[in-house]
C-alpha positions as a printed Julia matrix, in Angstrom:
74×3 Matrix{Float64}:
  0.0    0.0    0.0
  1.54   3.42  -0.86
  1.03   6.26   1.52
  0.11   9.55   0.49
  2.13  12.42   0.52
 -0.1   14.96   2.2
  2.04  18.08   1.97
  1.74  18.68  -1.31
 -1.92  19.07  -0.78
 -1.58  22.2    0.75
 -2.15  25.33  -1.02
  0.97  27.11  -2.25
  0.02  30.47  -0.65
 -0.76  29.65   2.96
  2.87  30.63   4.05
  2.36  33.88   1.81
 -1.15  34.72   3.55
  0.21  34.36   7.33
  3.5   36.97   6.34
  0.81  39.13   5.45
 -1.71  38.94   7.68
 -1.53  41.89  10.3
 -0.73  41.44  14.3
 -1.04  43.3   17.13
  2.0   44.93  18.51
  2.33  47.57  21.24
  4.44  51.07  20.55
  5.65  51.8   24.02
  6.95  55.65  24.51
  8.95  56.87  27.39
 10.83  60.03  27.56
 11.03  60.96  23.66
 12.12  57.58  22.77
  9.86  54.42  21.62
 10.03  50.34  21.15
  7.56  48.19  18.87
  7.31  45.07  20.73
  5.07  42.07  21.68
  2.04  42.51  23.71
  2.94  40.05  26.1
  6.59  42.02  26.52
  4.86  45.42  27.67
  2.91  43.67  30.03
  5.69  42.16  31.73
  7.99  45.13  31.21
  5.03  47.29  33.0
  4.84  44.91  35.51
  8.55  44.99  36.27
  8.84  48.93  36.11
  7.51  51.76  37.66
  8.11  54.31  35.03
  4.83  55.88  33.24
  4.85  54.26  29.79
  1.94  55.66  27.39
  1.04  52.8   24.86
 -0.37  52.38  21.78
 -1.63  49.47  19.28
  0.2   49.22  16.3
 -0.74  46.41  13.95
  2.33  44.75  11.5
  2.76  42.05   9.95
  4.82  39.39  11.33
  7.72  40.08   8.59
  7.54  43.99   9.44
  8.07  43.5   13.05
 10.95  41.53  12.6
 13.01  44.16  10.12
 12.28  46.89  12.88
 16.02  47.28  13.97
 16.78  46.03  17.74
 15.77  48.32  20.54
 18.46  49.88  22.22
 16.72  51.09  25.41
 15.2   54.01  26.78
C-alpha cells in the first residue's frame, strides 16, 4: 500500500497569507524615545517597572516586526 504524501496538498500560498496577515503589537513611549514590541513584553515590562509608559496598538505584519532594527533602550 503506498502512503500519500499529504504536503503537497496544501495550497501554495498559505505561508504567503500568514507573512501578510496583520498582528497586534504595542508602541511603548517613554521620555522621547519608543520600542515596537510584543504585547505580552509590555505587560511584563510594565509589571517589572515603575516608570509611566503611554502605549499604543500598532498592527504589523509578522515580517515587518521583525526588520524593525533592535531596541536599544530608553
Amino acid at each position: 500500500m503506498a502512503t500519500k504524501n499529504y504536503a503537497s496538498c496544501k495550497p501554495k500560498n498559505v505561508a504567503a497569507q500568514n507573512l501578510s496577515q496583520k498582528e497586534r503589537f504595542v508602541r511603548v513611549e517613554f521620555d522621547g524615545t519608543y520600542a515596537i514590541m510584543e504585547a505580552a513584553e509590555s505587560r511584563a515590562m510594565q509589571s517589572d517597572s515603575d516608570e509611566v509608559y503611554k502605549l499604543s496598538d500598532i498592527y504589523l505584519t509578522r515580517d515587518q516586526f521583525d526588520n524593525i532594527p533592535e531596541f536599544a533602550g530608553f
